[in-house]
N, C-alpha and C positions, 0 to 999 in steps of 0.2 A: 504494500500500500504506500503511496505516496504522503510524503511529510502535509504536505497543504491540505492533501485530498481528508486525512484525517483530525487535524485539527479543526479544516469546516466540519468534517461531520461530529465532534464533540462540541465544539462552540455552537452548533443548531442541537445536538439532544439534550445541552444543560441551558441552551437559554443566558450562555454569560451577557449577552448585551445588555439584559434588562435590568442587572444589577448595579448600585452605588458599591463598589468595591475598595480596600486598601491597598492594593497589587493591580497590574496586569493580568487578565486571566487569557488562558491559551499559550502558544507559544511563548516562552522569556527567553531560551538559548535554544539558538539555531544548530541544528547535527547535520546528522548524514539525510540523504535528499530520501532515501528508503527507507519505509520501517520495516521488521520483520518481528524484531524481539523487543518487548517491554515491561520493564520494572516498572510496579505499582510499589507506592507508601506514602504514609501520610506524608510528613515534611522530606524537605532535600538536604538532609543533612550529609556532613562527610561519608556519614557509615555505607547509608542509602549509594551513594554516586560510588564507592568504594567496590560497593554489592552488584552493581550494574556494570563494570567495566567486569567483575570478574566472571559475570556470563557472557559476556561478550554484547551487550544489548546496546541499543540502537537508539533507543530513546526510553527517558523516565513520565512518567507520568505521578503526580502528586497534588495532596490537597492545600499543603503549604511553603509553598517555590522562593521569589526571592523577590526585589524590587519594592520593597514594603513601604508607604509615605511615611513622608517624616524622618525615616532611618539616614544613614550617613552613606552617602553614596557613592564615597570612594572604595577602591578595585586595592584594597589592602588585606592583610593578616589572613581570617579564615576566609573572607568572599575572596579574596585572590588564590586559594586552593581548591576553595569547590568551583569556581570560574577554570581553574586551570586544568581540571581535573578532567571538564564538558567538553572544553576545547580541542586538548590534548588526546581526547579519545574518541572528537565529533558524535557526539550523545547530546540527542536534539532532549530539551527540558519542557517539560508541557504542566502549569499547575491551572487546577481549577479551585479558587478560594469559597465564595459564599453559592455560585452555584451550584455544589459538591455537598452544602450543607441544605440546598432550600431543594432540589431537585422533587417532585413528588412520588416517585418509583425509586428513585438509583442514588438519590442523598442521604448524608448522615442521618439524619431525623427521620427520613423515611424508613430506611435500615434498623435502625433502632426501635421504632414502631412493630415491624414487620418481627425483628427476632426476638423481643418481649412479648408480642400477643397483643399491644396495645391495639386501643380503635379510634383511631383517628377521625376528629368531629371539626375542626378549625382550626385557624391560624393567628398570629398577634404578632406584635413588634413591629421591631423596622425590618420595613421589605418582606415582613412576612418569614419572617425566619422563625420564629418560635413553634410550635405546634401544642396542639390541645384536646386532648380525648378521654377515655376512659377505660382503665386497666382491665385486664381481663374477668382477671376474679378479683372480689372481695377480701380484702386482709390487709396486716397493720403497716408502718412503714419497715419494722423489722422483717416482714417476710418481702417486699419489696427491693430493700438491699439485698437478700440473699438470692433474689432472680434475679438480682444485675448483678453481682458477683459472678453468678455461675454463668453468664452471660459472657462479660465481659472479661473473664481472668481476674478480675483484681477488688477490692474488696471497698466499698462508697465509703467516702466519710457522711456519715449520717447526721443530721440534727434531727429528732423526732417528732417536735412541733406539741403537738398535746396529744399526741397517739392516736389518731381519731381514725377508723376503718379510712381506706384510702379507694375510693370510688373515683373521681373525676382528678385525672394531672394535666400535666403542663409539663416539655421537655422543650430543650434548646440545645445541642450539642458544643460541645468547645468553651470559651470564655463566654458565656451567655448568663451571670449571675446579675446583671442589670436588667434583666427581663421577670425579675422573683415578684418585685413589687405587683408588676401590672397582674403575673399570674394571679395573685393573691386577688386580686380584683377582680377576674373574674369566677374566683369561686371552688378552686379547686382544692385537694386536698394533702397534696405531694408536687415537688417540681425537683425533676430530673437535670443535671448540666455537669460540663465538666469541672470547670475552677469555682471557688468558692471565695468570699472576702470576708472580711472582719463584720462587716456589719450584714451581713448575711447571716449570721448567728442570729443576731436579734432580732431579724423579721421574721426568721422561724421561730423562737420561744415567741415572741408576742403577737404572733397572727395564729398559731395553733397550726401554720402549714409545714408540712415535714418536706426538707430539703436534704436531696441528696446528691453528692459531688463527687463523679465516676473516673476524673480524671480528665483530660482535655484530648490529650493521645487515643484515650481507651475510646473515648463515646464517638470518637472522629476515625475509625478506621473501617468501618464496612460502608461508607459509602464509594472510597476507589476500589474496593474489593467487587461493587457490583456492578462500577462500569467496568472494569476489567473483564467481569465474565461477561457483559453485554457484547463489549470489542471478540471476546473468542467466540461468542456463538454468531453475531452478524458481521462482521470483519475478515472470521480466518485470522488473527493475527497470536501471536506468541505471549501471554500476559503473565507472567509470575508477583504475585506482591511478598513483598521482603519487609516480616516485621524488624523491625530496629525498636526494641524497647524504651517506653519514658515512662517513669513514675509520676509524669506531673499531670 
């Protein structure tokens, strides 16, 4: 498949135009004119680009690539190693930011929906990023965390709220703990996210909603996992995703 030919067709199945983003989405580093082989992972970190030359692959695919506003945009220290690294081995870099998270099939939040069992009823936020439904079955936020543990590998920090059965939530994947208030407003009784803040504590104890905080890495990794397998079933193309662990 050709490099162009497939970046149109990801920039038309996620829809990046229609979002206010912090990056670039689609192509950031230009590769080889061919694809054949492609690394999936969340972010582009050294490990990830390290793990892609040593399959010999052709282009990365990622939810969190490079070019970020505001950041320092000179070509020093570690961006002058993972630059050199794309260069030096023409390994085309392709990240999709928020529309990898708002996707309604193949986004983070949709994937997280899908492999909890939730039922997804609406959306909130900016740009519709948040999502809002209702858990499968009925139970506390303790048993809640232990279906996102056994989910996600890794174990939520939990705030309980006032234990109350947890019927209608609220999820955001990644740094989405500025979305807790509005959740609480409309009603629900747990809100799922990766990072968590200081004052995040206290609009759970004092709104009685249980908030739980799965990691930013964790809740953000089965949305390239489902384009990927979308790219091998209608593509033909070669997709492996290479976890590179973060506790954050």
């Amino acid at each position: 498949m050709r490099r162009e030919e497939l970046v149109e067709y990801l920039d038309g199945l996620l829809e990046s135009g229609k979002y206010r983003d912090y990056c670039p989405n689609g192509l950031q580093v230009e590769g080889r004119p061919e694809v054949r082989r492609v690394v999936v992972g969340v972010t582009a970190s050294q490990a990830l680009l390290d793990a892609a030359v040593a399959v010999r692959a052709d282009t990365i695919l990622v939810h969190h690539g490079y070019f970020w506003k505001g950041e320092d945009g000179r070509v020093t220290g570690i961006r002058k190693q993972r630059l050199k690294t794309l260069l030096a081995n023409d390994i085309n870099l392709l990240a999709y930011h928020l529309p990898l998270d708002a996707h309604p099939l193949l986004g983070n939040n949709a994937q997280l929906a899908t492999r909890l069992g939730w039922l997804p009823e609406g959306r909130f936020g900016d740009q519709d990023m948040a999502w809002l439904g209702r858990a499968a079955a009925e139970g506390r936020a303790a048993d809640l965390a232990g279906q996102l543990e056994q989910r996600l590998g890794r174990k939520p920090l939990l705030i309980a709220g006032d234990d109350r059965p947890i019927r209608r939530l609220a999820w955001c994947s990644g740094g989405a703990q500025g979305y807790f208030e509005a959740a609480i407003g409309l009603g629900v009784d747990a809100y799922v996210s990766g990072e968590i803040s200081e004052q995040t504590v206290h609009l759970a104890r004092e709104s009685g909603v249980a908030y739980l905080a799965c990691g930013h890495h964790a809740t953000e990794r089965f949305g390239v996992q489902a384009v990927a397998a979308h790219l091998v079933a209608n593509c033909g193309l070669d997709c492996q995703f290479v976890e590179i662990d973060n506790p954050v």
